[in-house]
C-alpha positions as CSV (number, residue, x, y, z in Angstrom):
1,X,0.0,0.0,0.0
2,X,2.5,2.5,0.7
3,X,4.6,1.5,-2.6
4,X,0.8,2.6,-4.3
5,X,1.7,5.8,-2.7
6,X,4.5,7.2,-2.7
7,X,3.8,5.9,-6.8
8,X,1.0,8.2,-6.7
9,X,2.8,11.5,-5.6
10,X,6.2,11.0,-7.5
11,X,7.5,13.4,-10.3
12,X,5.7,13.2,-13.7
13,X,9.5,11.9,-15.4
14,X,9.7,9.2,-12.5
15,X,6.3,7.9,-13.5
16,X,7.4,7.9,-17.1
17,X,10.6,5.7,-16.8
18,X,8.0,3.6,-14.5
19,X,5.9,3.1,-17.5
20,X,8.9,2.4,-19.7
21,X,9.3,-0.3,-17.3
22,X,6.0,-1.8,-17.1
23,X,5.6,-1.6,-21.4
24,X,9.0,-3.3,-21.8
25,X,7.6,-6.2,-18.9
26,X,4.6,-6.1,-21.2
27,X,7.2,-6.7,-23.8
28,X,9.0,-10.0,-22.3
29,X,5.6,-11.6,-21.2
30,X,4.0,-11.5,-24.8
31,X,7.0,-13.2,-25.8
32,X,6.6,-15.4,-23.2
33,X,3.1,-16.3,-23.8
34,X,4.1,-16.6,-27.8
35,X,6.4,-19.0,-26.9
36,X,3.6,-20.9,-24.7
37,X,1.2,-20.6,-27.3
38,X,3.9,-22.6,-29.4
39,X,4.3,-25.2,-27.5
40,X,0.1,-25.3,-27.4
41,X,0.1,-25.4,-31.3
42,X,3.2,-28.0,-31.9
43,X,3.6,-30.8,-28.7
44,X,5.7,-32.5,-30.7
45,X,8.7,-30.0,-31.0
46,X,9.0,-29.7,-27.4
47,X,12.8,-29.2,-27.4
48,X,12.2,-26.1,-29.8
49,X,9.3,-24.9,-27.4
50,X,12.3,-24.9,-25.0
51,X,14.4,-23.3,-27.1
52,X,12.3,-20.4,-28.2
53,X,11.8,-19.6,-24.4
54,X,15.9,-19.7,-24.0
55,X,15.7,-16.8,-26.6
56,X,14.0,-14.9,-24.1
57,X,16.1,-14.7,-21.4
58,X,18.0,-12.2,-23.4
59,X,14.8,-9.7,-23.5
60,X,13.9,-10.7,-19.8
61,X,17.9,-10.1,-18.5
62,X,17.3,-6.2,-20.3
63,X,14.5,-5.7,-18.8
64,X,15.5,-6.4,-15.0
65,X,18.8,-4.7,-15.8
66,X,16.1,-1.5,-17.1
67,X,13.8,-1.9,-13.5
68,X,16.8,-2.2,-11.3
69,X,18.3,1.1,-13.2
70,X,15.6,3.1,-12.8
71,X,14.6,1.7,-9.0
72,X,18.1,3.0,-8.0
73,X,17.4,6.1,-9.5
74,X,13.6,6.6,-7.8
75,X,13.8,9.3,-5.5
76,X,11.8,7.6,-2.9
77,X,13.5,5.2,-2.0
78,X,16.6,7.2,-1.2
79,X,17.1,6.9,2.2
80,X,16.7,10.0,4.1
81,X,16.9,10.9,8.1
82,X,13.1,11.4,8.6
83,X,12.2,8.6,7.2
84,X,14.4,6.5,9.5
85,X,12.7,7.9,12.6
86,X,9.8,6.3,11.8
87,X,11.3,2.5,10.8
88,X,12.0,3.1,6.9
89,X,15.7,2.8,7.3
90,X,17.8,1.5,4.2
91,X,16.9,-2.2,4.3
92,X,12.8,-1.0,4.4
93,X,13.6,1.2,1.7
94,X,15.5,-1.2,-1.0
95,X,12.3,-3.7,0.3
96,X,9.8,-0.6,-0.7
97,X,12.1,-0.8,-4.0
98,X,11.7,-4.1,-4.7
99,X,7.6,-3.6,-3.9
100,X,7.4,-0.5,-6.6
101,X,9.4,-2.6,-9.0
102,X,6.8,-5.6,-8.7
103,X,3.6,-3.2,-8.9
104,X,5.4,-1.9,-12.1
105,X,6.0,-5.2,-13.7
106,X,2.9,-6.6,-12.7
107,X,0.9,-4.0,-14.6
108,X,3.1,-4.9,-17.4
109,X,2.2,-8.5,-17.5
110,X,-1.5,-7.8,-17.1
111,X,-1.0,-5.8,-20.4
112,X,0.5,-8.9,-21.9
113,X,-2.0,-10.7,-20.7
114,X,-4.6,-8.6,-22.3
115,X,-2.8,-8.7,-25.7
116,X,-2.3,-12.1,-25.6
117,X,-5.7,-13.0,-25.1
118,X,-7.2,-10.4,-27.5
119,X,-4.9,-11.4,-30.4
120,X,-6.0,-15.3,-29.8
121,X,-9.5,-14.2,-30.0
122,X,-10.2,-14.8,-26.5
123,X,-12.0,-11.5,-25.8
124,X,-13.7,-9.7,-28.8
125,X,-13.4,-12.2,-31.9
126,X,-9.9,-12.6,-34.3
127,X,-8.3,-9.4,-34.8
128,X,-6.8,-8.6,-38.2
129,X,-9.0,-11.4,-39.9
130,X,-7.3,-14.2,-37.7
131,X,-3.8,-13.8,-38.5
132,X,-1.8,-13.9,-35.4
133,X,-4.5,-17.1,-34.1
134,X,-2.4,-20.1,-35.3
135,X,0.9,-18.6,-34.2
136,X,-0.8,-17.9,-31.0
137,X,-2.7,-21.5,-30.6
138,X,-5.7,-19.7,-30.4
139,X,-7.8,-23.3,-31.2
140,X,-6.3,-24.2,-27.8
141,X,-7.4,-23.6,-24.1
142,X,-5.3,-21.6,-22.1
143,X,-3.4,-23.3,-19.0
144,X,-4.2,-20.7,-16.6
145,X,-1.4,-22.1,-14.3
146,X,1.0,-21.8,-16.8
147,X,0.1,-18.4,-18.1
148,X,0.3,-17.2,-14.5
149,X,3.8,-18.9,-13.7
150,X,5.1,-17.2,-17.0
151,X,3.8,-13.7,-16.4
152,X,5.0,-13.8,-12.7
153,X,8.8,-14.6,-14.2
154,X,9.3,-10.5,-14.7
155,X,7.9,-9.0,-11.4
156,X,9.9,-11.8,-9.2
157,X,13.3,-11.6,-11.0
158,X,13.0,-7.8,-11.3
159,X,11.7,-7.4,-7.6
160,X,14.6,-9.7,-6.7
161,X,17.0,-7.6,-8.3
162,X,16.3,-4.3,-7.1
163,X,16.1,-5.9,-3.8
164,X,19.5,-7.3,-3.7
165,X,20.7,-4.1,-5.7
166,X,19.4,-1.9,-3.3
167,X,20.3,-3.7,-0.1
168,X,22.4,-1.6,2.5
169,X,26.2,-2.4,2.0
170,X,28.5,-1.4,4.6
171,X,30.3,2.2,4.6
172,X,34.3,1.9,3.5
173,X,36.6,2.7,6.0
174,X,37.9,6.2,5.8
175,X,41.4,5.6,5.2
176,X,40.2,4.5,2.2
177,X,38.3,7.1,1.2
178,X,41.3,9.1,2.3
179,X,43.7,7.4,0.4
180,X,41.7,8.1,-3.2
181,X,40.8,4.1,-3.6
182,X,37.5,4.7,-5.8
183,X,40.5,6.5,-8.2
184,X,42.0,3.4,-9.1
185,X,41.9,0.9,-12.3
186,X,39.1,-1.2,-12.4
187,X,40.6,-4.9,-12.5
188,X,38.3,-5.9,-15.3
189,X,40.2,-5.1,-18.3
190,X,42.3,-8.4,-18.5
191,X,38.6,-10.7,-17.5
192,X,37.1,-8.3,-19.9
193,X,39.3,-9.5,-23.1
194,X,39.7,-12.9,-22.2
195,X,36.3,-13.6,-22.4
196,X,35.6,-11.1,-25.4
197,X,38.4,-13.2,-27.0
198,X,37.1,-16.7,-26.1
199,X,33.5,-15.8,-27.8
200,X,34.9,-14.6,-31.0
201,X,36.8,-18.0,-31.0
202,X,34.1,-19.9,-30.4
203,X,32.0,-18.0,-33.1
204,X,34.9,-18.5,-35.4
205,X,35.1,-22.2,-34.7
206,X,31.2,-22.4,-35.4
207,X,31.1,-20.5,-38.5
208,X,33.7,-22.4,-39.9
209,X,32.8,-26.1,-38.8
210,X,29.1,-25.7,-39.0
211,X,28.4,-26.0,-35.2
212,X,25.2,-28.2,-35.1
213,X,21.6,-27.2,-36.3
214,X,20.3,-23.6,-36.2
215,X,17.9,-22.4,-32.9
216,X,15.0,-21.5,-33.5
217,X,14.2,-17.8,-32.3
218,X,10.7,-17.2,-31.4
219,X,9.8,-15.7,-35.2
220,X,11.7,-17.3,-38.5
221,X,15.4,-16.6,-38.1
222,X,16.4,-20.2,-36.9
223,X,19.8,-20.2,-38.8
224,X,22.0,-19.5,-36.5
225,X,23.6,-22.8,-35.0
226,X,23.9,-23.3,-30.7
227,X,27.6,-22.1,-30.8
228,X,27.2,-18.6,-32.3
229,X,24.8,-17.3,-29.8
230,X,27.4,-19.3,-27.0
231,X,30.2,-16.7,-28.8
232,X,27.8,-13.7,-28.6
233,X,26.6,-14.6,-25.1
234,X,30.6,-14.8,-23.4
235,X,31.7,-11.7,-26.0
236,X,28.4,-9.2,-24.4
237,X,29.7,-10.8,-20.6
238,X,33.4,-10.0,-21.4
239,X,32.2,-6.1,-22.8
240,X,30.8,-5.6,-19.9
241,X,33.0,-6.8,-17.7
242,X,35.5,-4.9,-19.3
243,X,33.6,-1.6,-19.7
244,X,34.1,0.1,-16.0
245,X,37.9,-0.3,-17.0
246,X,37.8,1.5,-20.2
247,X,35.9,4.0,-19.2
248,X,38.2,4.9,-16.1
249,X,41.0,4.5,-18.2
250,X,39.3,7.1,-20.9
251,X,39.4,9.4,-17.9
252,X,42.8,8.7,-16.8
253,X,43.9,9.8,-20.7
254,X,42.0,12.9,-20.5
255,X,44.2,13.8,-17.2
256,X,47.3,13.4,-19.2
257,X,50.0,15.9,-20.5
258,X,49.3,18.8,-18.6
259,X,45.5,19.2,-18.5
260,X,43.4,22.7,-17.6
261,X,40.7,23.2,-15.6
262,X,37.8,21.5,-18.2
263,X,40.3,18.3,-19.3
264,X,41.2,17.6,-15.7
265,X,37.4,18.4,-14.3
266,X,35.7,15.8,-17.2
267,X,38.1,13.1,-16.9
268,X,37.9,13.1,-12.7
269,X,34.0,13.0,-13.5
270,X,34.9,9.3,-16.0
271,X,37.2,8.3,-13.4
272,X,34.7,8.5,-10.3
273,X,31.7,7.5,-12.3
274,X,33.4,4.0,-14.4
275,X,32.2,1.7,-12.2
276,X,28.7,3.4,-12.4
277,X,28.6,3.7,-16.2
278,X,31.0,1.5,-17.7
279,X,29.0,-1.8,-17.1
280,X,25.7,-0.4,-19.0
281,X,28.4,1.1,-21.9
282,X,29.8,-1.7,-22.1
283,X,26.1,-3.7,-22.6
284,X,24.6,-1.2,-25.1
285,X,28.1,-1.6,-27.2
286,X,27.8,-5.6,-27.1
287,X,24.2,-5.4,-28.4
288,X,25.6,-3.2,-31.1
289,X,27.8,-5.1,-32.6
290,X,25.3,-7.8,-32.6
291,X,23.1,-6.1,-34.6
292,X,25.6,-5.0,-36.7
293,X,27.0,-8.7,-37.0
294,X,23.3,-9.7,-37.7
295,X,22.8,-6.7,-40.2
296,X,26.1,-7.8,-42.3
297,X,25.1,-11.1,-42.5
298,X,21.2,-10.9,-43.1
299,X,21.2,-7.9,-45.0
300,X,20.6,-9.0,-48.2
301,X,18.0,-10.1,-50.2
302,X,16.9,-13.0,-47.9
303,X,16.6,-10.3,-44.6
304,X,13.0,-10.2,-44.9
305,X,13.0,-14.5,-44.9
306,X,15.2,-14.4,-41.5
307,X,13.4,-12.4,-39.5
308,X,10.2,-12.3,-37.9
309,X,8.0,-10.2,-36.2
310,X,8.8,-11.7,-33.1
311,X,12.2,-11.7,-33.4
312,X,12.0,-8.1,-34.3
313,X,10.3,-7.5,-31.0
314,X,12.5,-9.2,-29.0
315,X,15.7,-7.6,-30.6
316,X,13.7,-4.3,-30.0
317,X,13.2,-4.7,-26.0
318,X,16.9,-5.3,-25.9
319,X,18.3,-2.4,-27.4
320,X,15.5,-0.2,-26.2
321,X,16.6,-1.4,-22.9
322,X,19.8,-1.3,-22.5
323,X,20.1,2.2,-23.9
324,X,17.7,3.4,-21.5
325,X,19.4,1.2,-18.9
326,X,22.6,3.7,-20.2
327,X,20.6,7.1,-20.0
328,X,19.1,5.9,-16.5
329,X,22.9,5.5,-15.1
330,X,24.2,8.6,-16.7
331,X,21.0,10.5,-14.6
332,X,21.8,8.8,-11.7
333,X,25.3,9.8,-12.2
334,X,24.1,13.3,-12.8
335,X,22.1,13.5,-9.8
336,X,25.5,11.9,-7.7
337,X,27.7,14.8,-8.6
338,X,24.7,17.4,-8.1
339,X,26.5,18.4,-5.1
340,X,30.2,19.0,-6.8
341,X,28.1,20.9,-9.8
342,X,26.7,23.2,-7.0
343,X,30.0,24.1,-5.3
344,X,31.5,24.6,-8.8
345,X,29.0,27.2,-9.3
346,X,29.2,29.4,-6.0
347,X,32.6,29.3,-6.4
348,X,32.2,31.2,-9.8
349,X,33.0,28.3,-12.1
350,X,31.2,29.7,-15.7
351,X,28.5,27.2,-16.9
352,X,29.8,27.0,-19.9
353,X,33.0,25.3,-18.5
354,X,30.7,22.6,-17.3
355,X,28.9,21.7,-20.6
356,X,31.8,21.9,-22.5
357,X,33.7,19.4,-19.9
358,X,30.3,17.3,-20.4
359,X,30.7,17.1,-24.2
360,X,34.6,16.1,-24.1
361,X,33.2,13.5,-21.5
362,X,30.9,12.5,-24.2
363,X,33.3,12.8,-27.4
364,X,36.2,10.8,-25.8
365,X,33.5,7.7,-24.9
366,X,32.2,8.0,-28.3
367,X,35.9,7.9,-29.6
368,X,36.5,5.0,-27.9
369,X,33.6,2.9,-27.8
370,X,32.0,3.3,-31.4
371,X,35.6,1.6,-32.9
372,X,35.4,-1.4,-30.2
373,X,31.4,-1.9,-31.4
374,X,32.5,-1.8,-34.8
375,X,35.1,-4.5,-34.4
376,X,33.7,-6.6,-32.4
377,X,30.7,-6.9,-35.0
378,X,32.9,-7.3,-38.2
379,X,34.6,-9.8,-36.6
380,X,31.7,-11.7,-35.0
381,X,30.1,-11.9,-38.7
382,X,33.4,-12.4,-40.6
383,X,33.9,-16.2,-40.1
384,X,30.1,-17.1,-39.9
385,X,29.9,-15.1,-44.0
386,X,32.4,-17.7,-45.1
């Protein structure tokens, strides 16, 4: 009841990212139920039944990564002194987080619910002359059980994430904070290659040996055989595990040689904020370049035989996601420094300075990141053209 609340008096542009939320949970459970409806229409292809709903752990791990960016960013559950007094100390309030994020996602599956239901015929006759009823099992009942268990998959993990996200970690000791340890290196660079390396070896070795039969996605692109989407799978784990790194280190070079007052002021803002930004960089470049891998090799004439509306919706929720997941982080960043920005201003620092130390942030990432994305991509889809 009091998550209702407090969702009732927040700012209109809180509300809006909540709604983001909740449309791309609506997203994941119509491909959930797709894939249900599936297994309805064809019980003899159970292992592709199982398969298609693999596919959608990719959709489902944007979206929770989405609900736990903007939870950390929701202004009420921030913990503050009067709410302690009254028992909402920081463990109540990542708990209230979890709550919010549940209510969200929960609307979101009733939506899909709604969809699903409507499309099959379910509610007010076929829509658009019966088309999506066979891909939907529509001459089927619905296993209400099922349905429920499939639509509750969103508002548990996402719940479950912003819970353990949010959870109250203890305060470093301040000789650390006194000795400068969030300025150092984040240790993911070498983890970050190795495994960015291992999945472009292992697409490599599946482009050019074959690698088994294609899985089939839940739409009509089912060429793609198990050990590509392996490769892509470790190659988006080792980008982000080595994002935080090269974003610290883009702010170390921006230190270099003698910097002035905007250099040294935008790369001390990439160096305290890598670990904050880096890992969401890092995830919007790896679904990049897989979309540009899947671009250079389905971009010809047979692009409209490989994919399928499903398949377009699913690749949509993941990039819609994870660059919102980015934006969300680079607010919450934002609102971190709020402080810093304050004190730079009273002490007669021109605003001007600050934006132009925000686009060098901006143009050295960019420099960076946009040749690593288009890499990575040529050289996922190079040995799976031959």
């Amino acid at each position: 009841m009091l998550a209702l609340r407090l969702t009732r008096g927040t700012h209109p542009l809180v509300l809006a990212r909540r709604l983001l939320v909740a449309a791309a949970s609506a997203g994941v459970g119509f491909l959930l139920l797709c894939t249900l409806g599936h297994a309805l229409g064809h019980p003899e292809q159970a292992p592709a039944s199982t398969l298609r709903l693999l596919w959608c752990v990719l959709p489902l791990a944007a979206t929770v990564q989405f609900a736990v960016a903007v939870a950390r960013t929701d202004p009420s559950t921030r913990p503050r002194p009067g709410l302690s007094a009254i028992g909402l100390g920081p463990a109540r309030l990542a708990l209230l987080a979890a709550a919010s994020t549940a209510v969200t996602c929960a609307l979101g599956s009733a939506v899909a619910l709604l969809l699903y239901l409507h499309l099959r015929g379910d509610l007010t006759g076929l829509p658009f002359d019966g088309a999506a009823a066979g891909l939907l099992a529509g001459d089927q009942p619905v296993p209400l059980a099922a349905v429920l268990t499939l639509l509750a998959v969103v508002p548990v993990t996402a719940a479950a994430a912003a819970a353990l996200a949010l959870r109250p970690r203890p305060a470093p000791p301040a000789s650390s904070e006194a000795s400068g340890e969030d300025e150092t290196m984040p240790s993911g660079l070498p983890w970050g290659v190795a495994l960015i390396a291992i999945g472009l070896a292992v697409e490599t070795y599946a482009g050019r040996g074959g690698g088994g039969d294609g899985l089939p996605l839940p739409g009509r692109f089912d060429g793609s055989p198990a050990a590509v989407l392996a490769g892509w799978v470790l190659t988006a784990i080792g980008l982000a595990t080595a994002g935080p790194a090269l974003v610290h280190g883009c702010g170390r070079l921006l230190q270099t040689a003698r910097p002035g007052a905007v250099r040294l002021l935008a790369g001390r803002v990439l160096t305290a904020e890598a670990r904050r930004i880096g890992r969401p960089l890092g995830v919007v470049c790896a679904v990049l370049s897989g979309l540009l891998a899947a671009a250079s090799l389905y971009g010809s004439d047979t692009g409209s035989d490989a994919f399928g509306p499903l398949t377009g919706l699913g690749a949509t929720l993941i990039l819609a996601c994870t660059c919102a997941t980015l934006l969300t982080a680079a607010l919450e960043s934002r609102q971190g420094r709020a402080p810093v920005t304050e004190a730079l201003l009273d002490a007669g620092a021109p605003p001007t300075a600050l934006r132009t130390a925000a686009l060098l942030r901006a143009g050295v990432l960019l420099a960076v990141f946009l040749p690593l994305t288009w890499a990575v991509g040529e050289l996922a889809a190079l040995p799976l053209k031959g």
